[in-house]
N, C-alpha and C positions, 0 to 999 in steps of 0.2 A: 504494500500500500504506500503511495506517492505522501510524503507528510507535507506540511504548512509551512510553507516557507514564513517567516518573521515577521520580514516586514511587508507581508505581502497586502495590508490595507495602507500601504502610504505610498501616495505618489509623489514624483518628484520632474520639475520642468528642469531642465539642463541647458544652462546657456553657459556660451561661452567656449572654450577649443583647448587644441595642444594638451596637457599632460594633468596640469595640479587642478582643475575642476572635474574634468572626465575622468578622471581615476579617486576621485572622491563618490564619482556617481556610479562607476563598474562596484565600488568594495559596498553603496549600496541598493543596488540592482544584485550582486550576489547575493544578498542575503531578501532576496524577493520584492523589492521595492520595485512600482512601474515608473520606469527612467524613460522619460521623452525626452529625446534628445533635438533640440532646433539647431538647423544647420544654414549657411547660405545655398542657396538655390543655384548656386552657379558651380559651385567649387567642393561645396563641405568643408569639416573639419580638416586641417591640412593633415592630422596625424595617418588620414587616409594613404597619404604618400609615404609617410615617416618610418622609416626602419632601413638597413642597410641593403640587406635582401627580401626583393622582391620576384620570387615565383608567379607565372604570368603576368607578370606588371603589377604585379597586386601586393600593396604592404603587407606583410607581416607583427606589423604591431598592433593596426587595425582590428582585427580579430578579436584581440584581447582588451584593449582598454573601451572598448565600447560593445562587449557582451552584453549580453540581456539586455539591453536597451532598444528602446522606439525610434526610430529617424525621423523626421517631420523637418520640411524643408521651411525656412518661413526667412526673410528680408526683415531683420530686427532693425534697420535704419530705416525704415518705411513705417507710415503710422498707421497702414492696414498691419504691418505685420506686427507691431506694440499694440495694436488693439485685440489682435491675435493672440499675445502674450497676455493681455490682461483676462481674456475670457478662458484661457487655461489658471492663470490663478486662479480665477470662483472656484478653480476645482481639483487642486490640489493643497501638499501638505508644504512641499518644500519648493521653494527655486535655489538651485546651484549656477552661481556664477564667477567669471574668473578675470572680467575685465578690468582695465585700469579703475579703479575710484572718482567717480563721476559718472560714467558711462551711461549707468542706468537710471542717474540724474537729468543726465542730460537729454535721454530718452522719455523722459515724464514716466519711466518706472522706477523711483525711489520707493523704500521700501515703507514710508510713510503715505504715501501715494497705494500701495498695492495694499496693504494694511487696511486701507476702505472697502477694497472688495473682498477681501477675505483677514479680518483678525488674527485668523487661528495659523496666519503662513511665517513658514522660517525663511528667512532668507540667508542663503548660507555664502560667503563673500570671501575667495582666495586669490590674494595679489602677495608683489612682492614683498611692500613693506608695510601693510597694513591699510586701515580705511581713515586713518587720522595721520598726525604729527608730517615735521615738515619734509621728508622726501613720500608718503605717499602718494604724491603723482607721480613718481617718476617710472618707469620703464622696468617691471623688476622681473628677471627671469629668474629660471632656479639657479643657475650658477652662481648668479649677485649673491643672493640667498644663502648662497651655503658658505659665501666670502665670507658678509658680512655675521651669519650667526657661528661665526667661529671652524667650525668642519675641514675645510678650506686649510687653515694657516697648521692642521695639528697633522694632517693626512700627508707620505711621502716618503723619503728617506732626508736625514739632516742635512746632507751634503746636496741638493736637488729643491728648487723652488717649488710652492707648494702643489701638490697632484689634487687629482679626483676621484673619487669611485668612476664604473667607469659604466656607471647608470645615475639615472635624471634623479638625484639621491632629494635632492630640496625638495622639490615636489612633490614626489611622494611623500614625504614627510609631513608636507603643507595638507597633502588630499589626506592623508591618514587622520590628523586631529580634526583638519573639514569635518570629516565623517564625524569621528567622536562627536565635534561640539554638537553637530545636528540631532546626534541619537540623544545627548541628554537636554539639548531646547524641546524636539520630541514630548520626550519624557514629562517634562518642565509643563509644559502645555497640556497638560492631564491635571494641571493643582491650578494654574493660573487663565487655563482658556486661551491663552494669549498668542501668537508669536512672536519671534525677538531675531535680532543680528547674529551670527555667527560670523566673526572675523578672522580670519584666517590669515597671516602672515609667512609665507618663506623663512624670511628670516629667524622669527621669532619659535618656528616649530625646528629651526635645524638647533637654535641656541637651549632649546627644552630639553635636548640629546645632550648637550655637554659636559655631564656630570656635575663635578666640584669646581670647575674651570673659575669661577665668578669668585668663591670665597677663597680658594686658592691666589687667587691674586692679589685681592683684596684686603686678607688678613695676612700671608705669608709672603707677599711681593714675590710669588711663583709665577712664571711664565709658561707652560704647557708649549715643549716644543716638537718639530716631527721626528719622530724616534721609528721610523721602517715599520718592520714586522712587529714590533716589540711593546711594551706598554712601559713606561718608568717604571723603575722599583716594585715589577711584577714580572716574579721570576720563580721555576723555570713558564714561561708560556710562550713558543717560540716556533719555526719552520723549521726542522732538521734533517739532512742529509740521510740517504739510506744506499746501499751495497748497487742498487741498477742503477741511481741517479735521479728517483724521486723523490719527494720530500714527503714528510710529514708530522702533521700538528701536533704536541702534546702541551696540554693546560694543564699542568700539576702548581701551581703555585701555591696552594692553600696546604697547610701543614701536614695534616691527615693525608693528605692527596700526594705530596711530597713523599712522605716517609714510604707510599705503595711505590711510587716511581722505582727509589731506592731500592728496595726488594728486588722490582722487576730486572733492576740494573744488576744486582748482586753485590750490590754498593752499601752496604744498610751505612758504614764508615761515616758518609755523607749528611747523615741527619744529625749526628756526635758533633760533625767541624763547625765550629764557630762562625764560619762565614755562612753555612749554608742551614743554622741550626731554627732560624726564626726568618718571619715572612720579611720584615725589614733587610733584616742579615742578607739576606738570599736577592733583592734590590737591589744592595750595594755591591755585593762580586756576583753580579748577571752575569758580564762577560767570560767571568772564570766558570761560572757552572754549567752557561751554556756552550762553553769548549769541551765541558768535561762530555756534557749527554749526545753532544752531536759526533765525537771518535766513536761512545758508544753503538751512536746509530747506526752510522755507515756501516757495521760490521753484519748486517741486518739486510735481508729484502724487502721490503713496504711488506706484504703481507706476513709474513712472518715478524715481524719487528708489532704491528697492531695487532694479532692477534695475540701476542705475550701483553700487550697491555691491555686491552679491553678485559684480558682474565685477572691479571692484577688489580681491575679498577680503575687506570686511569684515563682520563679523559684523552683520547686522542681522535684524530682521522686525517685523512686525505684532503685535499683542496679540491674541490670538482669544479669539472667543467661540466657544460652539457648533456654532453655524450655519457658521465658516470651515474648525472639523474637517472637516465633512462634506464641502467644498468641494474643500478642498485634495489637489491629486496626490499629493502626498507621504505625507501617511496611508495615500492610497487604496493606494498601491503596496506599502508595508508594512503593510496590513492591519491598521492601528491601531487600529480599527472592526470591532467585529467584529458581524453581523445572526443572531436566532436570532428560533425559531417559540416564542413563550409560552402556553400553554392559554389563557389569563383575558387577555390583550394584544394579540394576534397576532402581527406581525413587530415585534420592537424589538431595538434599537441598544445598545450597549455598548464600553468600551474593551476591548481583545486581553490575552491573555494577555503579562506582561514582567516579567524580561526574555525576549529572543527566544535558545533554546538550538538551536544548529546539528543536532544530531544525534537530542535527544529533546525536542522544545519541549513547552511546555503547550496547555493547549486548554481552550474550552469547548464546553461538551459537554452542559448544561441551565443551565435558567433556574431560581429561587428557586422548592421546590418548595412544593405547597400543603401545608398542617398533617399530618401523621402521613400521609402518600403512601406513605413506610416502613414503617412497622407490621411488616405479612405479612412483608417482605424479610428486614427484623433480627430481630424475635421469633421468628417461626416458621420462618423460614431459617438466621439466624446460630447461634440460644438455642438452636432445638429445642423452644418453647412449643405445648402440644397448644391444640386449640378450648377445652375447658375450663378453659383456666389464661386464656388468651386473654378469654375470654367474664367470667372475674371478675374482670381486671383491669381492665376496659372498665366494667365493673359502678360497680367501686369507684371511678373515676375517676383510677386510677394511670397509664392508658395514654388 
């Protein structure tokens, strides 16, 4: 038996493009939210095109960031198509959007303005530096994003100006608390009736990640600088060499966790020395300890080297690519992978819906649909648009 998806009584309008709004509305469209997605009428979302490879001409990233979602073509510069926009709020829970600050001001859809037709709407808002203070107009993609909230300057080796993850890491971060904020204004509107702003900042959701960065500085004049593979004063947790020339991970740094390493090594000597006998201790001769475990490694095949430690206990694995997701049992079992029939693709691959909820999980349930697939559904299903209102809005290019 097919169970209830979650959120499947809240709708949600989707405006807006590229990455940090529509990956705020796939994580909720995974969990059964009806995601209309408005697009321009000429072009779409550009993420259409967006990914390196393209099989038939056809992106690859498409697919995924705009699952389970509605297409509906609609001219949001046109005041047919803002009037368009205002008769789908009477009739939804949420609008997501991701334009500069103003936008929807300047479109006569603030969210004081859509508030009159429906009270109970969230409006959920992710730009680069926020919806207030003095650089939010400016221009903010996720890169700026991940400069300015810190990520940026700590990610790299010391010797090498600062790197990147080498995914759209802001943004998602930005669409990840999007989501959050929504599920608890949601929530919020079950006690007060009401809707409210959900602000969403780049900057400010990568600076949420940072840990102790702020009082470190603050209180102890620490600077957080790029230390490669490694973390400061957290040790062993490191990439180590093995006998064919692959690497692999082990996190033992926490005491307990150390002293199994030991064992594993045949070393117990290690936990007795002074340098290496407390978590501090063991920060400060990193470099000596991580010489000592990576001679041990090498001597070692990857599989043979992790399977002595996963029996020991300790935290190890592989770096994977790709190619080891698909391999590995352990996705396979949990369904981390999840295979769907594309029109324009055929069978392709994608990560599962997460997190996994015991009782009403998410799902997918289509692939990125093609441009205005919607239309008929919403206009003339949801609005109640006859063929002749239909027929001149197609005319004039608003739909």
């Amino acid at each position: 038996m097919t169970r209830a998806l979650p959120l499947r009584d809240v709708r949600v309008i989707e405006l807006g493009q590229l990455l940090a709004g529509p990956f705020c509305g796939q994580v909720l469209g995974d969990f059964g939210a009806e995601v209309i997605k408005l697009e321009d009428p000429r072009h779409g979302d550009p993420m259409r095109q967006w990914g390196r490879e393209k099989p038939y001409g056809k992106s690859l990233w498409w697919p995924v960031v705009a699952r389970n979602k509605k297409s509906v073509t609609c001219d949001l510069r046109t005041d047919e198509g803002q009037n368009l926009v205002r008769e789908l709020v009477k009739r939804s829970d949420v609008l997501l959007e991701n334009f500069r600050p103003g936008t929807l001001e300047r479109w006569n859809l603030a969210p004081e303005q859509l508030w009159e037709l429906n009270p109970r709407l969230i409006v959920t808002r992710v730009t680069g530096f926020g919806q207030s203070g003095p650089y939010s107009s400016r221009a903010g993609f996720g890169s700026i994003g991940e400069a300015m909230g810190g990520i940026r300057y700590v990610t790299g080796s010391a010797d090498e100006p600062p790197s990147r993850a080498g995914i759209s890491l802001g943004d998602s971060l930005a669409a990840l608390h999007a989501a959050i904020g929504t599920l608890v204004a949601l929530h919020e509107r079950k006690t007060s009736g009401r809707g409210q702003v959900v602000d969403a900042a780049i900057y400010e959701s990568v600076l949420a990640m940072m840990e102790s960065l702020l009082p470190e500085w603050q209180l102890a004049g620490y600077q957080r600088e790029r230390t490669g593979p490694v973390l400061p004063n957290v040790s062993p947790s490191n990439v180590y060499p093995t006998k064919e020339g692959d690497s692999v991970l082990i996190a033992a740094n926490q005491d307990s966790v150390f002293g199994r390493l030991a064992d594993v090594m045949g070393r117990p000597d290690l936990v007795g020395d002074p340098r290496f006998a407390t978590h501090s201790a063991r920060g400060e001769y990193m470099e000596v300890l991580d010489a000592i475990i990576a001679e041990w490694t090498a001597g070692f095949e990857a599989d043979d080297l992790l399977e002595s430690l996963h029996r020991g206990g300790v935290p190890a694995g592989r770096i994977y690519k790709a190619k080891d997701m698909f391999a590995d049992p352990h996705f396979a079992a949990r369904e981390a992978i999840v295979k769907l029939t594309d029109p324009g693709l055929g069978e392709i691959a994608m990560q599962n819906v997460f997190p996994k909820l015991s009782a009403t999980p998410g799902a997918v349930r289509s692939t990125g649909p093609a441009l205005g697939a919607s239309n008929d559904d919403i206009y003339r299903g949801l609005l109640g648009l006859g063929d002749d209102d239909l027929r001149r809005l197609t005319d004039a290019g608003v739909i």
